[in-house]
C-alpha positions in Angstrom: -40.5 -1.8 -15.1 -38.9 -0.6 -17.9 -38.0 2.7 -17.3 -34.3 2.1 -17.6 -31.4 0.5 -16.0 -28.1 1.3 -14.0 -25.0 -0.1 -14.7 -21.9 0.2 -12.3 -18.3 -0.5 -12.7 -15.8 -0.7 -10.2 -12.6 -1.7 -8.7 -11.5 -3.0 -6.2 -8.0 -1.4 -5.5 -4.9 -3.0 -3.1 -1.5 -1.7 -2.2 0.4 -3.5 0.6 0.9 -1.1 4.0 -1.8 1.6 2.4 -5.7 1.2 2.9 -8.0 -0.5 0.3 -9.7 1.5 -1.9 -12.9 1.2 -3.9 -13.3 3.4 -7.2 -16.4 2.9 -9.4 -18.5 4.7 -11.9 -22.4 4.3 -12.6 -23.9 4.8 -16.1 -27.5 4.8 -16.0 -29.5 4.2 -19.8 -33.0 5.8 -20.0 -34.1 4.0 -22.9 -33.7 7.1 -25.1 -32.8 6.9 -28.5 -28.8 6.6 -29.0 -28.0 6.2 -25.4 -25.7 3.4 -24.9 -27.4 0.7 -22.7 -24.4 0.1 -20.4 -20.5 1.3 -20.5 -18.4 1.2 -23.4 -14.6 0.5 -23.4 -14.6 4.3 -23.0 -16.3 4.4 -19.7 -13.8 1.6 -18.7 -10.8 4.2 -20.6 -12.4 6.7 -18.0 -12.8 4.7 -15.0 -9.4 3.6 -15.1 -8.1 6.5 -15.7 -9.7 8.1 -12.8 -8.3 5.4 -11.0 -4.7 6.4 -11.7 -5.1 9.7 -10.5 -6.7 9.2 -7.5 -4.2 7.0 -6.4 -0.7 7.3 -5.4 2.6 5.8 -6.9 1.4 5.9 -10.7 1.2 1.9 -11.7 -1.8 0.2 -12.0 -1.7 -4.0 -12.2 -5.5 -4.3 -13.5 -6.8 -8.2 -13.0 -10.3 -8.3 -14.8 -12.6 -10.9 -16.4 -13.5 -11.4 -19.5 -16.4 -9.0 -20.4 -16.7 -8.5 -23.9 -15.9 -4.4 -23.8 -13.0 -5.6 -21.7 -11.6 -7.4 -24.7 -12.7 -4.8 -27.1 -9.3 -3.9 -30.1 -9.9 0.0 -29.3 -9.5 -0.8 -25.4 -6.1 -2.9 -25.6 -4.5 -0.4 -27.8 -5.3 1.9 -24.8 -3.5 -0.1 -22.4 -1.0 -0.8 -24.8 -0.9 3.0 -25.1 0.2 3.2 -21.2 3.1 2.8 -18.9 1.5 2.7 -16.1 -0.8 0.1 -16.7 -0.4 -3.9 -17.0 -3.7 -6.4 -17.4 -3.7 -9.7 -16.2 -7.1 -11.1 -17.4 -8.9 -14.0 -15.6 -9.8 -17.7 -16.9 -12.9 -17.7 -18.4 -15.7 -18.2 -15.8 -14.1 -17.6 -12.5 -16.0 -15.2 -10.5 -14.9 -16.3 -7.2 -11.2 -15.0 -8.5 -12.2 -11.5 -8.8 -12.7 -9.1 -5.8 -15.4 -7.2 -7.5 -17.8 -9.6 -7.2 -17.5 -9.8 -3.7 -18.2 -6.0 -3.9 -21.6 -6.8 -5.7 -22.8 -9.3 -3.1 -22.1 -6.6 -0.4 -24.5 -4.7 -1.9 -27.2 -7.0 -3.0 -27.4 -9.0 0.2 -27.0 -5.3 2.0 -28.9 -2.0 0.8 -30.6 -4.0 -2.4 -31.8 -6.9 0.2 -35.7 -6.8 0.0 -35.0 -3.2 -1.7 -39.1 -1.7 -2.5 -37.7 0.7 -5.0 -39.9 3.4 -6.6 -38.4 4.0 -9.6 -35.3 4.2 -11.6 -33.8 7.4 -9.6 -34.5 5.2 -6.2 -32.4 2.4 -7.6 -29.6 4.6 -8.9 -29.5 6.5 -5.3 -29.4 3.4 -3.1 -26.9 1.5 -4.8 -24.2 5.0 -4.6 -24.8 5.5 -0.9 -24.3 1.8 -0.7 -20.6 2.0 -2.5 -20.4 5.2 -1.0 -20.6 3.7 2.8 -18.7 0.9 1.1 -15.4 3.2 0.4 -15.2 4.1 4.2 -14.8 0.1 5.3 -11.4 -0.9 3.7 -11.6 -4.0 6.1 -14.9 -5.2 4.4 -13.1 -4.2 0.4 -9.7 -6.4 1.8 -12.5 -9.4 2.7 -13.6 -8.9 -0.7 -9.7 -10.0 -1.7 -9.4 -12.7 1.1 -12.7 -14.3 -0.1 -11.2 -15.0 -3.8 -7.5 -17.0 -2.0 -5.7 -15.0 -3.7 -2.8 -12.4 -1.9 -1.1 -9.2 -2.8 2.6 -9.7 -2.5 4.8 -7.0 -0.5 6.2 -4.2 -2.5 10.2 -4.0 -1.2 11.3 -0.3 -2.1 
């Protein structure tokens, strides 16, 4: 009605022989003057760098669509910046390549299905204890992967 709106990043994170993870972020706009309305390539900077603390083994293969902030000059000359991070970016309209979406329908045809909400706050709540429940099922994040055909080769060390 309104009153605002949440946005939430994630991503969907595989490493052969180790559990799946899930690692996302939520950025809710108020509608208050100068508050960004969703994330900036900054919130994606921070997301990923999160991401590369929390796991193990330092490099980072990122496989993402093609969101304008994604694309954004200031956010390849951070990955450019890195050595432990390579992007691989997806063809232009092909959601059924990328993981994360099947994250999304987990959680609109799960804890959003017929959701009554009563406000913003509501919203906001559901949709973290959703990812939250969501980072405790690796088998339903490594559907997520099977879903889009494509396979995550075997590391040899």
């Amino acid at each position: 009605r309104g009153k605002g709106k949440v946005t939430t990043a994630a991503l969907a994170c595989y490493r052969p022989g180790h559990r799946s993870r899930l690692i996302y972020r939520q950025h809710v706009w108020r509608r208050r003057k100068a508050e960004p309305k969703s994330f900036s390539w900054r919130g994606y900077r921070d997301l990923l760098i999160a991401a590369h603390h929390q796991l193990p083994g330092g490099k980072i293969v990122l496989i993402w669509d093609n969101l304008s902030v994604h694309l954004d000059a200031r956010m390849n000359r951070f990955i450019a910046g890195t050595d432990w991070l390579s992007v691989v970016q997806l063809p232009a309209y092909a959601p059924e390549l990328n993981p994360v979406e099947g994250i999304w329908s987990v959680i609109k045809t799960g804890v959003l299905a017929n959701l009554a909400a009563t406000g913003l706050d509501h919203v906001i709540t559901v949709i973290r204890h959703g990812l939250k429940r969501l980072q405790y099922r690796p088998e339903a994040i490594d559907g997520c992967l099977t879903a889009t055909g494509l396979t995550i080769p075997a590391i040899n060390h």
